[in-house]
C-alpha positions, 0 to 999 in steps of 0.5 A: 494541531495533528493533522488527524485530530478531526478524523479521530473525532469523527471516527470516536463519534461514529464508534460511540454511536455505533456502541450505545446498543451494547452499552451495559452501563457497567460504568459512566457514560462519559468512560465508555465515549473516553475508552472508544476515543482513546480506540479510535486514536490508536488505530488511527496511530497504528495505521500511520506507523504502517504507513511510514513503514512501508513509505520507508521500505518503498523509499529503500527501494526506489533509493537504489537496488544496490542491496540485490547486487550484494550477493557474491554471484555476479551472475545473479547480480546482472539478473537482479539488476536487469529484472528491476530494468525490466520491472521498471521499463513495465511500470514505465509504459503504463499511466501513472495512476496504475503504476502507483497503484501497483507498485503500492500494492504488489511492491510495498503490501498496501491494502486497497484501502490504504491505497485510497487514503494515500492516493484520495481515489475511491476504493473501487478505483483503486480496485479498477486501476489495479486491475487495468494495470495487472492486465496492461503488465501481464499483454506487456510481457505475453508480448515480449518473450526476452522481458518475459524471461527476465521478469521471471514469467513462466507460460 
């Protein structure tokens, strides 16, 4: 059985409940509960996509930066490849869960809420580790001007 079989029926139940008021009885009822079923598994099936999707282009990245030093300006290169030292050396310092959670949002593009279905945190945590690690990284490069200028952060 797919792992999301229950979600999906929960989520149909919960649509057709949600659409009995707006049920015109242009058809059977057994075809409106099938048609908001059917809804229900694809988003369930277009949000998996976009989550292997961006669990792929996360998987590039972390597999090597060797595509930002392809470029035939081997001056920008070295400023590539110590931008990612510095980027990491960033998400290095800071816990974990805020360094997930920033690297999920600002480096793969997850919304929040798909943060707290990967992660199993609340919204509001995830909200609030975003936020904490956002303020940690921005004390982190104020501190440091050498990794500011690296980092690409203009005063």
């Amino acid at each position: 059985m797919h792992p999301e079989v229950r979600d999906v029926v929960q989520d149909a139940a919960c649509g057709l409940l949600s659409a009995l008021p707006r049920f015109r009885g242009e058809c059977t009822l057994l075809h409106f509960a099938c048609r908001i079923t059917v809804l229900a598994a694809m988003n369930v099936r277009r949000r998996e996509l976009s989550h292997a999707a961006k669990l792929h282009y996360l998987g590039e990245l972390t597999r090597g930066h060797a595509s930002l030093a392809r470029g035939s300006d081997p001056e920008q290169a070295l400023l590539d490849e110590l931008y990612v030292q510095a980027l990491r050396d960033l998400l290095g310092r800071l816990p974990q869960a805020q360094a997930e959670v920033l690297g999920l949002h600002d480096v793969v593009g997850m919304t929040v809420a798909e943060i707290a279905g990967v992660t199993g945190a609340p919204l509001e945590t995830v909200r609030s580790r975003l936020k904490l690690g956002r303020r940690a990284l921005q004390a982190r490069l104020a501190g440091d001007q050498r990794l500011a200028e690296v980092a690409g952060v203009r005063e």
